[in-house]
C-alpha positions in Angstrom: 8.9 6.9 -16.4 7.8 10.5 -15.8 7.2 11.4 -12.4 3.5 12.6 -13.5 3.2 9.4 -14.6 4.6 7.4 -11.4 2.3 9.4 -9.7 -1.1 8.4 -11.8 -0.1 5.1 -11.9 0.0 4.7 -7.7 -3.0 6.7 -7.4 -4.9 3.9 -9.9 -3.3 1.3 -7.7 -4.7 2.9 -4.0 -7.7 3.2 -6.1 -8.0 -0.6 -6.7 -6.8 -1.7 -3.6 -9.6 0.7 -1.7 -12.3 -0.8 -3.6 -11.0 -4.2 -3.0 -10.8 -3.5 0.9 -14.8 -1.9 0.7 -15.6 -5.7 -1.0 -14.0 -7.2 2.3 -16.5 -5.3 4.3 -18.9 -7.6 2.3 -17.3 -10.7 4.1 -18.8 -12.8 7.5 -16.7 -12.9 10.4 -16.0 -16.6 9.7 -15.0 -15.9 6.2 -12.7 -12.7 7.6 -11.3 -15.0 10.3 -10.2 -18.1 8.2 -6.8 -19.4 8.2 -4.9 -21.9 5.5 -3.2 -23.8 8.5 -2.2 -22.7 11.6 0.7 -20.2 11.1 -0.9 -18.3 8.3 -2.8 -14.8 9.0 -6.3 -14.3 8.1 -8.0 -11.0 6.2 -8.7 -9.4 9.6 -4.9 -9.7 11.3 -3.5 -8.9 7.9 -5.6 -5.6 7.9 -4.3 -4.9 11.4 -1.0 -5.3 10.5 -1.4 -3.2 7.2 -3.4 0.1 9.7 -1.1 -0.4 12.6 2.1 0.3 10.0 0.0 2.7 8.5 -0.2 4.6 11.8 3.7 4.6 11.4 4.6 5.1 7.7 1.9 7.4 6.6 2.4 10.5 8.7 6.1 10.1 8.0 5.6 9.4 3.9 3.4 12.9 4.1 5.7 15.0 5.7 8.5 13.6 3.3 5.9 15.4 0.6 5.0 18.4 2.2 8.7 19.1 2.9 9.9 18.6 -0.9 10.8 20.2 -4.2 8.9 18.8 -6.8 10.2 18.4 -10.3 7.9 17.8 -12.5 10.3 16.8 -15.7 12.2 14.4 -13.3 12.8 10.6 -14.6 11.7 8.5 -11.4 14.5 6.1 -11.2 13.4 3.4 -8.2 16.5 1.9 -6.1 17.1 -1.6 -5.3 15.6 -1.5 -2.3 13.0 0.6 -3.3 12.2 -2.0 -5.9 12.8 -5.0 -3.3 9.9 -3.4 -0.8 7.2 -3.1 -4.3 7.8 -6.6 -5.5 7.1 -7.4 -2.0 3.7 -5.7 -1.8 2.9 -7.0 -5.1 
C-alpha cells in the first residue's frame, strides 16, 4: 500500500472513531460507569486511559512527523510489531 493511501485510510479511521467518542457524550453516568464484572474497565476509565497515553504518545508521534522526509512513492511496509500493536487496537 501507497503511503498516500496509508495515510487516507488512518485519517477515515480517527474519523470514525471521533464520531463514535461524540455518541458517548450521549451516554448517562450510569451507563458510562458500568462494568461486566469486577475486574473489567468501564467507557469512562477506558477513555482515561486512552487521553492519559495520549498525553504521552501524541506529542512524541508529531514530532516524529515534523522532523521527517516524506516520500511520497514509498510502499509502507508495517513491522511485526508494528502490526502486533494495530491488531491490538482493533
Amino acid at each position: 500500500m501507497q503511503s498516500a493511501e496509508v495515510i487516507k485510510t488512518v485519517s477515515e479511521q480517527a474519523k470514525l472513531v471521533i464520531e463514535k467518542a461524540e455518541q458517548l457524550a450521549n451516554l448517562d453516568l450510569r451507563t458510562l460507569t458500568w462494568r461486566s464484572n469486577e475486574s473489567s474497565w468501564n467507557i469512562l476509565e477506558c477513555l482515561e486511559h486512552l487521553n492519559l497515553y495520549g498525553e504521552y504518545y501524541l506529542p512524541q508521534i508529531e514530532n516524529k512527523i515534523q522532523h521527517s522526509t516524506p516520500k511520497e512513492d514509498l510502499e509502507f511496509r508495517s513491522g511485526i510489531l508494528g502490526n502486533y500493536f494495530v491488531q491490538s487496537m482493533k
